[in-house]
C-alpha positions in Angstrom: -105.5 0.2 159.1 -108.6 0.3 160.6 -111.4 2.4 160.1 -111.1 5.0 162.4 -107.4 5.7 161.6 -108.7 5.8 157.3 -111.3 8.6 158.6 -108.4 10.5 160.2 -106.5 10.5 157.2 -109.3 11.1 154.8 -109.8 14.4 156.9 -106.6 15.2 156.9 -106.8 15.5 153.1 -109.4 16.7 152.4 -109.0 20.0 155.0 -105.9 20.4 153.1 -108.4 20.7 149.6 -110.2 24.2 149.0 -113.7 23.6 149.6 -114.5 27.0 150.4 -116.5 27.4 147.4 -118.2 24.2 147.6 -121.5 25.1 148.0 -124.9 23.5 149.2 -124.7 20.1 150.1 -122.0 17.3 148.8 -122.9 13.7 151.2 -121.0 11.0 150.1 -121.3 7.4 152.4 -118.9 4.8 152.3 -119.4 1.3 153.0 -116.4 -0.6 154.0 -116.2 -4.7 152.9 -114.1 -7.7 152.9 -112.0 -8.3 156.1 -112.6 -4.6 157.8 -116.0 -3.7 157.4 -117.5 -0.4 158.3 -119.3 3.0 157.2 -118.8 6.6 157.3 -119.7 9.8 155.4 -118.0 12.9 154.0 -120.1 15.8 154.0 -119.7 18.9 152.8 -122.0 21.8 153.6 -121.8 25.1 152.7 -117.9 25.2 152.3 -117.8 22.8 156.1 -116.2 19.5 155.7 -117.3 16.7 158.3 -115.7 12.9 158.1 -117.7 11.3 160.2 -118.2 7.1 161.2 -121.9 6.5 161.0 -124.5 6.2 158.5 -125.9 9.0 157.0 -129.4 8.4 155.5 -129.5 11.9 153.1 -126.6 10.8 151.2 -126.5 11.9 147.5 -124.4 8.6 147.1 -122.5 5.4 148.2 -119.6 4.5 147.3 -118.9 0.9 148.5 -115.2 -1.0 148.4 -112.8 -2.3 150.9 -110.7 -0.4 152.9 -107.8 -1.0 150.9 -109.0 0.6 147.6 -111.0 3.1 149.8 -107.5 3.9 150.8 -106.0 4.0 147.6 -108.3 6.4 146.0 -107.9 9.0 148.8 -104.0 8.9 149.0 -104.0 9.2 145.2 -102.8 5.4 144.3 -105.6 4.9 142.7 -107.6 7.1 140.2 -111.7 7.4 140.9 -113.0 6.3 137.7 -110.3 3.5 137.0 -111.3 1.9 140.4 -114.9 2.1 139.3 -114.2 0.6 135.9 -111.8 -2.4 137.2 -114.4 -3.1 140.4 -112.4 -1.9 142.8 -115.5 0.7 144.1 -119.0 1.0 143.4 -121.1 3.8 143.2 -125.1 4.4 144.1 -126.5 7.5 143.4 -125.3 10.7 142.0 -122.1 9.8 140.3 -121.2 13.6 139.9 -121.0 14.2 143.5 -119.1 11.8 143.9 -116.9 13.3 141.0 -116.5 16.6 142.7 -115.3 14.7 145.5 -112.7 13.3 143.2 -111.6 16.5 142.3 -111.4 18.3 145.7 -108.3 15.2 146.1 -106.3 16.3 143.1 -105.9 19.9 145.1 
């Protein structure tokens, strides 16, 4: 997989999610390692999602793992917090944001 096809699907998902009511600002960056190395962002503003392959230097966090686990997490193979508590992802920043990410892929 490589990075642009993970954004597609990560997009794919996440317009499916009700985000609607997400209000103000929800900018989460992810930092791809290991074999396929990359970045991009999820933003939400104002009920707007954007998936997007570039850095984005107002994030409220980073969540940093390889594009496996990445994958994982956002196809539902792998739960948020277990990743975070085996090593599989790391988080900078505002955890909860990140958490309200997490929630908007159970929908």
């Amino acid at each position: 997989m490589t990075v642009d096809q993970l954004i597609g699907k990560i997009y794919n998902r996440l317009s499916k999610a009700d985000i609607a009511d997400t209000q103000g600002k929800l900018a989460v960056q992810f930092n791809l390692t290991g074999k396929v190395t990359g970045v991009f962002y999820i933003e939400i503003l104002n009920g707007v999602l954007s998936v997007m392959p570039y850095e984005y230097i107002d994030h409220d966090a980073i969540v940093s793992g390889t594009i496996t686990n990445i994958e994982k997490v956002f196809s539902g193979k792998l739960i948020p917090q277990v990743a975070v508590a085996e090593g599989k992802i790391k988080i900078e920043g505002n955890f909860d944001k990140v958490m309200v990410l997490a929630e908007l892929l159970k929908e």
